[in-house]
DSSP file (Angstrom, degrees, kcal/mol; ACC not computed):
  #  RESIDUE AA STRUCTURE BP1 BP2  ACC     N-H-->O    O-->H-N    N-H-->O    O-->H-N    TCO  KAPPA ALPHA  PHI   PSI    X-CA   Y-CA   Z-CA
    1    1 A X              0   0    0      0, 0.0     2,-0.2     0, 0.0     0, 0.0   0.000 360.0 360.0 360.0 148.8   82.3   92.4   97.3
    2    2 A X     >  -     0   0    0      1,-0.1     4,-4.5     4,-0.0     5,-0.3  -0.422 360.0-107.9-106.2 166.8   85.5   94.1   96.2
    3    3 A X  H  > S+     0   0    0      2,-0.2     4,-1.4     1,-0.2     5,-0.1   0.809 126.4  51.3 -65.7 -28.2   89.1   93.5   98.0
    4    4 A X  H  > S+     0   0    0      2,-0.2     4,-1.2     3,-0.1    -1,-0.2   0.855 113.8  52.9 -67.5 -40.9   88.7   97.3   99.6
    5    5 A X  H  > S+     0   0    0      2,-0.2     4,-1.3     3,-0.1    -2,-0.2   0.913 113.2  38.0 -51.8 -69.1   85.1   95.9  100.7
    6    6 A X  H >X S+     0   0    0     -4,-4.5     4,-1.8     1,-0.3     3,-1.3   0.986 108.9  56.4 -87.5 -50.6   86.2   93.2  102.2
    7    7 A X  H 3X S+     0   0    0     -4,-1.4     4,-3.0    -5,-0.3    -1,-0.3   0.857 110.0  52.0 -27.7 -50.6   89.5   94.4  104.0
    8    8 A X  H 3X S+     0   0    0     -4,-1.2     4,-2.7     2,-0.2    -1,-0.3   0.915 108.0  47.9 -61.7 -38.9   87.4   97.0  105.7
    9    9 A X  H <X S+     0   0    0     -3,-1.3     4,-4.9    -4,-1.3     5,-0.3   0.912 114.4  48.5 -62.3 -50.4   84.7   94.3  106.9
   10   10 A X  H  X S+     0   0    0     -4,-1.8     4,-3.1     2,-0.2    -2,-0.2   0.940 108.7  53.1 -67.4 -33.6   88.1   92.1  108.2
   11   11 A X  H  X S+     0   0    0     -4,-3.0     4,-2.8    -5,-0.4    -2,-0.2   0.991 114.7  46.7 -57.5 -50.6   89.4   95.8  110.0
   12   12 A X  H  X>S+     0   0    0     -4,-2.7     4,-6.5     1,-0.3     5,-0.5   0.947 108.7  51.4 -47.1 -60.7   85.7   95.6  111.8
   13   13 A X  H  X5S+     0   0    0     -4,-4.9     4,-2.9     1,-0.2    -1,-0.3   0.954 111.8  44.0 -49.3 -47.0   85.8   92.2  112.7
   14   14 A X  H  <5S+     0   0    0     -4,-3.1     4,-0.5    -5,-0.3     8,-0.4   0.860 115.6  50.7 -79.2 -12.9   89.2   92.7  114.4
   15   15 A X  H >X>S+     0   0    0     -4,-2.8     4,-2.9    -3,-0.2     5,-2.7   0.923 118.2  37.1 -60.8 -58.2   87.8   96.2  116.2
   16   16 A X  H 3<5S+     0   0    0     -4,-6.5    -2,-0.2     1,-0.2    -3,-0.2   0.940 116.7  55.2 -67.3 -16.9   84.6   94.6  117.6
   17   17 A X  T 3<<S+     0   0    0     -4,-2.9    -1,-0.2    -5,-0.5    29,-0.2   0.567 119.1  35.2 -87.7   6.1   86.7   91.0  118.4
   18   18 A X  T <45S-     0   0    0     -3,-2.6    -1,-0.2    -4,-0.5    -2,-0.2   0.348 123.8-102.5-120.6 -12.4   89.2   93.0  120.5
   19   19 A X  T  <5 -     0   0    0     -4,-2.9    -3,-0.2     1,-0.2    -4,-0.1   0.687  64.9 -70.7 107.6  13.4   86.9   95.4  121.8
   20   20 A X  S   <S+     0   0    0     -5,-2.7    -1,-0.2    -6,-0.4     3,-0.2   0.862 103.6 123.0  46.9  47.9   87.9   98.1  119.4
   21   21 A X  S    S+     0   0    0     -6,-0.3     2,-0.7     1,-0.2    -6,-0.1   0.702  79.2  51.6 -90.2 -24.6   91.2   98.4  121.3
   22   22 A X  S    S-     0   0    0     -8,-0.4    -1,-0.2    -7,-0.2    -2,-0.2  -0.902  83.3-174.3 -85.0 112.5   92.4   97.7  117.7
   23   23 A X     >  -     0   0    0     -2,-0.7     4,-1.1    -3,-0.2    -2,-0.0  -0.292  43.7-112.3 -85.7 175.1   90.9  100.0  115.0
   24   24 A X  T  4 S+     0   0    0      2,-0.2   -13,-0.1     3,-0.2   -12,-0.1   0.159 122.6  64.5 -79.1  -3.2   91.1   99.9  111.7
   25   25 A X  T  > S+     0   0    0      2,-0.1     4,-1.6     3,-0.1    -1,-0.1   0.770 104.5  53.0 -87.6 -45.8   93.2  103.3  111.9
   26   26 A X  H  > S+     0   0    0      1,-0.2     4,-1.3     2,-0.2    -2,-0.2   0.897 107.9  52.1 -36.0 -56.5   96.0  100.6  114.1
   27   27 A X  H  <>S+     0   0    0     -4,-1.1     5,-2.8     1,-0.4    -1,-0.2   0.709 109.9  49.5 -80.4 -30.1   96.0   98.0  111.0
   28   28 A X  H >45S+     0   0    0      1,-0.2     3,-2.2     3,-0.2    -1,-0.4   0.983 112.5  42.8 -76.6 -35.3   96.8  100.8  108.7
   29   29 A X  H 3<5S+     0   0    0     -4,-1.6    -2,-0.2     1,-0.3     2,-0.2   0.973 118.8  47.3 -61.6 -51.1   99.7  102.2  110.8
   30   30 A X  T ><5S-     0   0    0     -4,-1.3     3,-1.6     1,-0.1     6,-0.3   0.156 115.3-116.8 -83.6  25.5  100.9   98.6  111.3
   31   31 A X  T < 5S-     0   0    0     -3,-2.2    40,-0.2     1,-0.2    -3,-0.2   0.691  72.7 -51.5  35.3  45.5  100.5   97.9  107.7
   32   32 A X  T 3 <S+     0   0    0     -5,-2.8    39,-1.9     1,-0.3     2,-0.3   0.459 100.2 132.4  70.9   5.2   97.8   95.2  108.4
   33   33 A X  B <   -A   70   0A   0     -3,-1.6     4,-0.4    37,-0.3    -1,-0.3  -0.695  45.0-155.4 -67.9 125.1   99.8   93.0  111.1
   34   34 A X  S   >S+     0   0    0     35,-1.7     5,-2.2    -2,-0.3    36,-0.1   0.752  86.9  57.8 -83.8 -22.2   97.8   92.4  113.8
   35   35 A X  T > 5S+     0   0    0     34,-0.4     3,-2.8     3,-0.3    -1,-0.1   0.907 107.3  45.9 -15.7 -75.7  100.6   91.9  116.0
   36   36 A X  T 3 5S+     0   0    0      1,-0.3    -1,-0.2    -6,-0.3    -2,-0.2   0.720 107.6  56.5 -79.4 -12.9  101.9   94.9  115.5
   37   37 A X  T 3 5S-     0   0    0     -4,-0.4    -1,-0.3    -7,-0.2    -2,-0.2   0.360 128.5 -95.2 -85.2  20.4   98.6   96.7  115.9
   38   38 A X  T < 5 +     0   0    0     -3,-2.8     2,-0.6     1,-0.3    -3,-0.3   0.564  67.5 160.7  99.9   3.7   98.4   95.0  119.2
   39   39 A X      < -     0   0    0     -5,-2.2    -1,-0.3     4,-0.1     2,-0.1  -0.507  21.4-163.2 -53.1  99.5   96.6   92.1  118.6
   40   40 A X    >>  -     0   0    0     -2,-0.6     4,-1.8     1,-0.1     3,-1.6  -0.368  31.8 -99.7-102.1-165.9   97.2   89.5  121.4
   41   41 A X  H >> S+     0   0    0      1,-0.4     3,-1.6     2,-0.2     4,-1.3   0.971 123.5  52.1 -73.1 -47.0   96.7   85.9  121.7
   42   42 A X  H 3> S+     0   0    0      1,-0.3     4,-0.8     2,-0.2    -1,-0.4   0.680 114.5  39.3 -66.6 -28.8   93.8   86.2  123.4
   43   43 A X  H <> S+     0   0    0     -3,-1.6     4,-2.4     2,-0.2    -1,-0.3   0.553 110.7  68.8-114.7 -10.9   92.1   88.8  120.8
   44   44 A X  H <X S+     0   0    0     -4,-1.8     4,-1.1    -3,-1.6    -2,-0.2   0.862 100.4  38.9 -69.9 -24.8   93.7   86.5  118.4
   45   45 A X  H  X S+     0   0    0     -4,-1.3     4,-1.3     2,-0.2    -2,-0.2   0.598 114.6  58.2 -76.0 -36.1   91.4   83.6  119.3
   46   46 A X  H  X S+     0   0    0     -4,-0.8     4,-2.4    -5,-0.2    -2,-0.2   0.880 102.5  49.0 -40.9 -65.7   88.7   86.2  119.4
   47   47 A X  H >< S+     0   0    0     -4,-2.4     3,-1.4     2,-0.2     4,-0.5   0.856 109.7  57.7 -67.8 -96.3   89.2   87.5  115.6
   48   48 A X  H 3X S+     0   0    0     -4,-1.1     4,-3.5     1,-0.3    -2,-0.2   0.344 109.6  43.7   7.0 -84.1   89.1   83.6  114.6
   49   49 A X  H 3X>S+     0   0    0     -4,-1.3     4,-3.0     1,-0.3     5,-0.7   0.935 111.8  51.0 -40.3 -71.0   85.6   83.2  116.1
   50   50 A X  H <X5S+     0   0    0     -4,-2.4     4,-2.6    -3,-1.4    -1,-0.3   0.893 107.3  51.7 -64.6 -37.6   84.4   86.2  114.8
   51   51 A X  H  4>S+     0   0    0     -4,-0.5     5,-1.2     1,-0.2     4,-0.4   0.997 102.5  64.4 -47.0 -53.6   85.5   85.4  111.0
   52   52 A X  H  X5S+     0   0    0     -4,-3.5     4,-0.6     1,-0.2    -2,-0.2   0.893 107.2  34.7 -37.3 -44.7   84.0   82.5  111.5
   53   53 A X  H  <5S+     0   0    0     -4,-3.0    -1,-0.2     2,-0.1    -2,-0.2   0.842 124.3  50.2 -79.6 -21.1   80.4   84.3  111.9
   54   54 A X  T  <<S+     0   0    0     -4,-2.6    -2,-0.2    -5,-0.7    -3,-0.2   0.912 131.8   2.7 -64.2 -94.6   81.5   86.5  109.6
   55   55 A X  T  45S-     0   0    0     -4,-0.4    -3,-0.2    -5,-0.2    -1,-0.2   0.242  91.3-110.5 -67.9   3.8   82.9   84.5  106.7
   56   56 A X     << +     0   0    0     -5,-1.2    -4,-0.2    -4,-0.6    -3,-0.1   0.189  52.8 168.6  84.5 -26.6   82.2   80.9  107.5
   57   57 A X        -     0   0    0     -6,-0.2     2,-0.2    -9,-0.0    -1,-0.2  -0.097  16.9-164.8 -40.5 125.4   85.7   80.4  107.9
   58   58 A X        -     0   0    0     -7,-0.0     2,-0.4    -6,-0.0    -1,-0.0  -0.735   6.9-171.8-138.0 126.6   85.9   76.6  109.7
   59   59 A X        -     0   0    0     -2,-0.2     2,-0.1     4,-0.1     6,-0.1  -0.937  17.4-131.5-135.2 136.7   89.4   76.2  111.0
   60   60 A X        -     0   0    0     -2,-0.4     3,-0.3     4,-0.1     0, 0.0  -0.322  29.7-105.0 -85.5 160.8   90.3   72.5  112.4
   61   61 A X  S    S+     0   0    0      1,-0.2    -1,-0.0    -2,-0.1     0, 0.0   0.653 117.5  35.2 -80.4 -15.9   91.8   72.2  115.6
   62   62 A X  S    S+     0   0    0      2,-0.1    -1,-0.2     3,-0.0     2,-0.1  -0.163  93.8 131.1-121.1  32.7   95.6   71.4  114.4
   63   63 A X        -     0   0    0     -3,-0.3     2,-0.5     2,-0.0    -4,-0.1  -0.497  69.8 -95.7 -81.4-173.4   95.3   73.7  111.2
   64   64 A X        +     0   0    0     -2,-0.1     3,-0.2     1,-0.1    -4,-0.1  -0.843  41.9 176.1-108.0 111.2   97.7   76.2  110.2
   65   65 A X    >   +     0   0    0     -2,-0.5     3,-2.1     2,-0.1     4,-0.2   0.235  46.9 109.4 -59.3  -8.6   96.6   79.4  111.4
   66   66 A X  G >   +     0   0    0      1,-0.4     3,-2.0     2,-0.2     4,-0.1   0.603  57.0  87.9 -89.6 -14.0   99.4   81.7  110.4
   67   67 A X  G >  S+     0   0    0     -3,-0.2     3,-1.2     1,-0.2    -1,-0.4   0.921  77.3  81.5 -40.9 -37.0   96.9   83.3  107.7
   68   68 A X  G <  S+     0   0    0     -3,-2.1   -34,-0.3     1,-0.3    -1,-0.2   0.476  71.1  84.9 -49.5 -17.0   96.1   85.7  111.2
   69   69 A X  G <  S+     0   0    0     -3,-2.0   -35,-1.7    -4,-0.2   -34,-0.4   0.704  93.8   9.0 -57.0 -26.9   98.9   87.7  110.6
   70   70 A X  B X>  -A   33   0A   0     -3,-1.2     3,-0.8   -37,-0.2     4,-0.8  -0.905  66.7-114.5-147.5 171.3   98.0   90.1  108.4
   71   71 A X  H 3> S+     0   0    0    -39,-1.9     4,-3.3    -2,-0.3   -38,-0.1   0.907 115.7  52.5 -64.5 -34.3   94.6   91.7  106.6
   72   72 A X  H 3> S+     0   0    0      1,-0.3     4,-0.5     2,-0.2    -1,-0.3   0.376 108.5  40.3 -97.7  14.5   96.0   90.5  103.5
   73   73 A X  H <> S+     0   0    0     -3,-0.8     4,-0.5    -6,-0.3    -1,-0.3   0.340 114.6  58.0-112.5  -6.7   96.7   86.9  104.1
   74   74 A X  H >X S+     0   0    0     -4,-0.8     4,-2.0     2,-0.2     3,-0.6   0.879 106.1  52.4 -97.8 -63.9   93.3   87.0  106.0
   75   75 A X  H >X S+     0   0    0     -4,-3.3     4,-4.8     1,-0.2     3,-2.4   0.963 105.7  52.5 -33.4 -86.8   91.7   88.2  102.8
   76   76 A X  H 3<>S+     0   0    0     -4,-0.5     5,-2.2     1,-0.3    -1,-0.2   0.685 106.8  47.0  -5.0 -48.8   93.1   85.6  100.9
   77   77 A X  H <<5S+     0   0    0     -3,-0.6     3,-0.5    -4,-0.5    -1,-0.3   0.787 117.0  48.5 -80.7 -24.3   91.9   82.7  102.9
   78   78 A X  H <<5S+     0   0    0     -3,-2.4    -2,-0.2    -4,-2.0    -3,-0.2   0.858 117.7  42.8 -82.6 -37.1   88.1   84.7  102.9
   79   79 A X  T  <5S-     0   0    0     -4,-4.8    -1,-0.3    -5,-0.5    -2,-0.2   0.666 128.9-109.4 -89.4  13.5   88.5   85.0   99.3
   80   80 A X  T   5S+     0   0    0     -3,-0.5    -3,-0.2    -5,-0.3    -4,-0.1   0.263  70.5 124.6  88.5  -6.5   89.9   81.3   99.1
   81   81 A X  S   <S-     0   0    0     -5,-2.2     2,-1.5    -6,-0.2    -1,-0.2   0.038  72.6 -97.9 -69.9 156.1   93.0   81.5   98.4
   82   82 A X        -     0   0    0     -5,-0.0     2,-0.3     3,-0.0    -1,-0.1  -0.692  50.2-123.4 -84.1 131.8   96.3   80.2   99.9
   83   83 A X        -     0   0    0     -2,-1.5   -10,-0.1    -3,-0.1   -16,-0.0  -0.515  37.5 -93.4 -74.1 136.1   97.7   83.4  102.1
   84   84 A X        -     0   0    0     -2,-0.3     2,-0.3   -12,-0.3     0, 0.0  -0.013  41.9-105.6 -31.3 175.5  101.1   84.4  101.0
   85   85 A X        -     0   0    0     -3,-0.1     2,-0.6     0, 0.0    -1,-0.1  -0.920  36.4-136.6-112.0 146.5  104.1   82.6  103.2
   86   86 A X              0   0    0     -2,-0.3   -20,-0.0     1,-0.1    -3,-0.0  -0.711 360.0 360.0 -92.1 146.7  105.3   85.4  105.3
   87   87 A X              0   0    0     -2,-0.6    -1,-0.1     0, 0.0     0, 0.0   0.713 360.0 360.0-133.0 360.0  109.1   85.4  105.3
């Protein structure tokens, strides 16, 4: 699956795990912060779960979440990677 591929699959996950109050039209405006596309804690905890069925993704209970910020550090972790440090 290509990086275009998969970005779009992570925009899906965060529509249907918020209830499509976020689109995939939001994450572009908000340049793929879910924050600023409106993402709240609660829909953040949502997207989690739903990578998880999606991608496998396993997160321990005192890991480092902070990939969630953005499509592309969320990519990163799906494709294996360490996510960028935001600064």
């Amino acid at each position: 699956m290509t990086d275009t591929a998969t970005i779009a699959d992570i925009e899906a996950v965060v529509a249907i795990a918020t209830g499509r109050v976020v689109t995939g039209t939001h994450l572009a405006a908000a340049g793929g912060d879910l924050q600023r596309a409106g993402v709240n804690s609660i829909g953040l905890i949502n997207v989690l779960e739903a990578l998880d069925r999606r991608f496998g993704l396993q997160i321990g209970e005192e890991e480092d979440v902070s990939f969630l910020a953005t499509t592309d550090q969320i990519l990163a972790r799906v494709n294996g990677t360490r996510p960028l440090e935001v600064r």
